[in-house]
C-alpha positions in Angstrom: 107.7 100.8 108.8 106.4 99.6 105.7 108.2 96.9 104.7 108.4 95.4 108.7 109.1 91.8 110.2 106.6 88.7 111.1 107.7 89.8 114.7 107.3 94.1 114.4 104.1 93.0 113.3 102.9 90.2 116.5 104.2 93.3 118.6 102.1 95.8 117.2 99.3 93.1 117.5 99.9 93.1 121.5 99.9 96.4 122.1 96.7 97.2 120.0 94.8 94.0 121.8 96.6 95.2 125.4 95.1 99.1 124.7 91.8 97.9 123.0 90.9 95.0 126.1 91.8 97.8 128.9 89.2 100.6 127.0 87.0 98.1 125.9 86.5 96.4 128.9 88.1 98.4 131.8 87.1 101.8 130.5 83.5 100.5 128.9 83.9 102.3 125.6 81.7 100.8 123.6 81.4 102.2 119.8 79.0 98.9 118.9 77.3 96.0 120.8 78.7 92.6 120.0 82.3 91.4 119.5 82.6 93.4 116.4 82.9 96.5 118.7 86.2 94.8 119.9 87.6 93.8 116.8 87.1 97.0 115.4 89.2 98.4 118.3 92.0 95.9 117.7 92.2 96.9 113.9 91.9 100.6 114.6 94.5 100.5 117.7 96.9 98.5 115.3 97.1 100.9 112.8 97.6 103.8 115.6 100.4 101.6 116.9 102.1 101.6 113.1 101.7 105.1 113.4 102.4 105.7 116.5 106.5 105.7 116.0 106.8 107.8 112.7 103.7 110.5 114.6 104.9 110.9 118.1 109.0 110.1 117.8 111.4 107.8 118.7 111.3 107.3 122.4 113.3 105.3 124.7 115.8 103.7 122.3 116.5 100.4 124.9 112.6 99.8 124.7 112.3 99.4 121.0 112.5 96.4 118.6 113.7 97.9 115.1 111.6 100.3 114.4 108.7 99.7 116.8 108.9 102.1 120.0 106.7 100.7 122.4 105.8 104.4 124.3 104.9 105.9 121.0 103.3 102.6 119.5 101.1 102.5 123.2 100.1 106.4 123.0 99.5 106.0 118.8 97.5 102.8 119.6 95.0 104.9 122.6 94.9 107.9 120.6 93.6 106.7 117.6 90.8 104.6 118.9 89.5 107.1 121.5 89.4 109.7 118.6 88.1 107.6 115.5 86.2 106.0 118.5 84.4 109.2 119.6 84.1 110.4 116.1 81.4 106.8 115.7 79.6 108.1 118.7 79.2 112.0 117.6 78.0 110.9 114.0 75.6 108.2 115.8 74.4 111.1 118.4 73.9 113.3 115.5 72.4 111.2 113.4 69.8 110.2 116.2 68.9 114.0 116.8 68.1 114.7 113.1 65.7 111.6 113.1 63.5 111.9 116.0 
């Protein structure tokens, strides 16, 4: 996956804008205010996706574009932004509490 195509790369972009827009805006996870908050999702969910193959396997061979597997790509992209996502919160809930 490291050295991947122009294309690999635009499809890894979908599916971390796809997962990022549905949590961001369906689900109302919100790790900032502003649209910083969303383009931190898309990086985050991006790099989940990259990882998402290599972590979770090789899935559904007739869905798959060289090396990307969409399942894996789609469950690499969620996973990694819901946890990085509630680590932000936990470290901004604890960091509250020790404050005030």
């Amino acid at each position: 996956m490291i050295g991947m195509d122009f294309l690999s790369f635009l499809i890894l972009l979908v599916i971390s804008i796809v997962v990022s827009a549905i949590l961001h805006f369906g689900f109302k996870l919100y790790i900032r205010t502003g649209p910083d908050s969303f383009i931190s999702k898309v990086v985050i969910g991006w790099i989940g996706a990259w990882l998402g193959s290599p972590v979770f396997g090789h899935w559904f061979e007739g869905v798959a574009y060289e090396n990307v597997y969409i399942i894996p790509a789609i469950l690499g992209s969620i996973a990694l932004i819901i946890v990085l996502g509630d680590m932000v919160l936990t470290f901004k809930k604890v960091e509250e509490e020790t404050k005030g």
